[in-house]
C-alpha positions in Angstrom: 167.5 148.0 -132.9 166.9 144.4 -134.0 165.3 143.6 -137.7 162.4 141.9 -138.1 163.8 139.3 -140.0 167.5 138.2 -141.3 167.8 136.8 -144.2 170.2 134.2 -145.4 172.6 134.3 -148.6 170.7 131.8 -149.9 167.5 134.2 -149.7 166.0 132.0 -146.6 164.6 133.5 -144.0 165.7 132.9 -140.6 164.1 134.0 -137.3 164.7 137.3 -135.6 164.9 138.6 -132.4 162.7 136.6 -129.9 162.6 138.0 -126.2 161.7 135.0 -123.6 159.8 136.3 -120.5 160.1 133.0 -118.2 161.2 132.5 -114.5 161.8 129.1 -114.4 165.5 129.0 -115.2 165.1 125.0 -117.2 161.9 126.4 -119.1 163.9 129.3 -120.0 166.6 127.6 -121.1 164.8 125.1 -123.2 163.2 127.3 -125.1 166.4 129.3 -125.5 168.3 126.4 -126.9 165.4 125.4 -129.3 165.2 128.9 -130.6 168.8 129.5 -131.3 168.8 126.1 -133.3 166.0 127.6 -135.3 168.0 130.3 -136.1 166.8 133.1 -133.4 168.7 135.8 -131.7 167.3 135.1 -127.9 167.0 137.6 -125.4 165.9 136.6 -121.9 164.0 138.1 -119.0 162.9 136.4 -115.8 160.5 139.4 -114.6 158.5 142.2 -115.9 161.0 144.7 -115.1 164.0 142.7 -116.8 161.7 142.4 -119.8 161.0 145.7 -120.0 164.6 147.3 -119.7 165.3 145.0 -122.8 162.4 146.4 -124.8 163.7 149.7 -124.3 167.1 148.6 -125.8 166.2 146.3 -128.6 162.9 145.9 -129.9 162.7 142.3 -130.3 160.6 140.5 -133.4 158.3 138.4 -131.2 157.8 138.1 -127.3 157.2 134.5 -125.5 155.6 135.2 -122.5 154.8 133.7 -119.1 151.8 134.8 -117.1 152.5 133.9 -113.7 155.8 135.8 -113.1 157.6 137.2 -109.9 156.2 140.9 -109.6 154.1 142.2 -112.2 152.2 139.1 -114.6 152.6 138.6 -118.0 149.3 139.7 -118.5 149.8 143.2 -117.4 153.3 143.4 -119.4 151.2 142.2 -122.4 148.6 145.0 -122.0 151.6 147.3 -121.9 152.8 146.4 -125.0 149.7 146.7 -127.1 149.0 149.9 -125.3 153.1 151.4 -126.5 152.8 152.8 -129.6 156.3 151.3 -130.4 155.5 148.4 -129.4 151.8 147.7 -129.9 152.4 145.6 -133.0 154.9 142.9 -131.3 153.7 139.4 -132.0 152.8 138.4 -128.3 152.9 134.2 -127.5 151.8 133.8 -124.0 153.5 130.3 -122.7 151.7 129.6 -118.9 150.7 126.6 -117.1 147.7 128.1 -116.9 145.1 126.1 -119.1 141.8 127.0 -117.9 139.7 128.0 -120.6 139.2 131.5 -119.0 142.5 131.7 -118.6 143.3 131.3 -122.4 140.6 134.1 -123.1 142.4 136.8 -120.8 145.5 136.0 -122.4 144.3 136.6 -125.8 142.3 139.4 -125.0 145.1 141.0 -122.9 147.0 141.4 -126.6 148.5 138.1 -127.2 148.6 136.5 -130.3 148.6 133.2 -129.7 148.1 131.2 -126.5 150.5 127.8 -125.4 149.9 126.1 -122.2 152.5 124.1 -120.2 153.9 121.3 -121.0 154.1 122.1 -124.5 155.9 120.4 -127.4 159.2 122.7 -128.6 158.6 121.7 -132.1 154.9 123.2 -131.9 155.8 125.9 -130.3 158.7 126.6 -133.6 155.4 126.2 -135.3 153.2 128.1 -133.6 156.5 130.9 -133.6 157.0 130.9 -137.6 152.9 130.8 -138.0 152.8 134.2 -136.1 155.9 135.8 -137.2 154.4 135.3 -140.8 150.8 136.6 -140.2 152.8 140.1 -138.8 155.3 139.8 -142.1 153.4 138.1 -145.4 155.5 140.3 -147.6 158.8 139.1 -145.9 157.4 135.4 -146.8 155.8 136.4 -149.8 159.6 137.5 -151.3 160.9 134.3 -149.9 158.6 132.1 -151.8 158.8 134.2 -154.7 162.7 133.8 -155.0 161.9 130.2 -154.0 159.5 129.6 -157.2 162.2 131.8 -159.1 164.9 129.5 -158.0 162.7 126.3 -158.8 162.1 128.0 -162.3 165.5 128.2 -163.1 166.6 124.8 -162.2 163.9 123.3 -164.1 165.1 125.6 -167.6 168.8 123.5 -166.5 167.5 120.6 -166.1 165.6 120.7 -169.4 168.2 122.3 -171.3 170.6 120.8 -173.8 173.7 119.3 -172.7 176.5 121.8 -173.3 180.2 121.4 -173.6 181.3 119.4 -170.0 184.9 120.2 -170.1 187.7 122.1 -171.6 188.3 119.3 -174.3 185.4 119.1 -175.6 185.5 122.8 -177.1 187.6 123.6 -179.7 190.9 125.2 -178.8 191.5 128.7 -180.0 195.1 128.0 -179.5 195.2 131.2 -177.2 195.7 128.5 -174.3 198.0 125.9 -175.5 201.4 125.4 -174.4 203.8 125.2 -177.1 
């Protein structure tokens, strides 16, 4: 099963698992290619059924999902989700061309967590992405910022320090390391 989160050496956190529901094979890939730059493991699905055969394998971190799909719409998958007590607490982000403002209402209501219409802006849609996966995981980013002000902390101690010895030379020798 997929973690929710993978964290760096460094103590960043990077994206996890992000399953793409989109038919159009461009739009797919787009958002495929953006994601896996941000640091995302990407698993894709061009129907309900598709979608649903990879929830049952890995349960991914956060689901992008189109409405208007061939078979089954994203809508109903959405409902299906929320309604799965393993996966009712996905983070949902329904991605349609469908913009009406009744449309964005169904789409919320349906379970997603945030609504994007079509076109939309790759960068926004990281954005949007991070915003949600946060909201679901405030102590993952909690500890993040917390090692992040720790790390800060400790530089600034360095930085105020006073200088110490910057090479060899400057200490005095012990004579346990000289050659004779």
């Amino acid at each position: 099963m997929a973690t929710a989160w993978n964290e760096t050496r460094s103590g960043a956190v990077m994206g996890g698992a992000i399953l793409v529901v989109e038919d159009e094979p461009a739009i797919q890939e787009l958002i495929a290619v953006n994601l896996e730059h941000a640091g995302h493991q990407v698993l894709r699905a061009a129907n309900v059924s598709e979608a649903e055969a990879l929830v049952r394998e890995v349960l991914p971190d956060l689901v992008l999902l189109d409405w208007m799909l061939p078979g089954p719409p994203g809508v109903n998958f959405a409902r299906q989700l929320r309604a799965d007590q393993r996966t009712k607490d996905i983070p949902i982000i329904m991605l349609t061309a469908r913009a009406q403002e009744q449309d964005t209402i169904v789409g919320l209501e349906s379970g997603a967590d945030d609504y994007v219409t079509k076109p939309f802006s790759p960068r926004e849609l990281l954005a949007r992405i991070k915003a949600v996966m946060r909201r679901r995981a405030p102590q993952l980013t909690e500890r993040t910022s917390s090692r992040s002000r720790t790390s800060g902390s400790i530089r600034s101690r360095i930085a105020s320090a006073p200088p110490a010895a910057t090479s060899i030379s400057d200490r005095p020798s012990s004579g346990c390391c000289t050659s004779s």
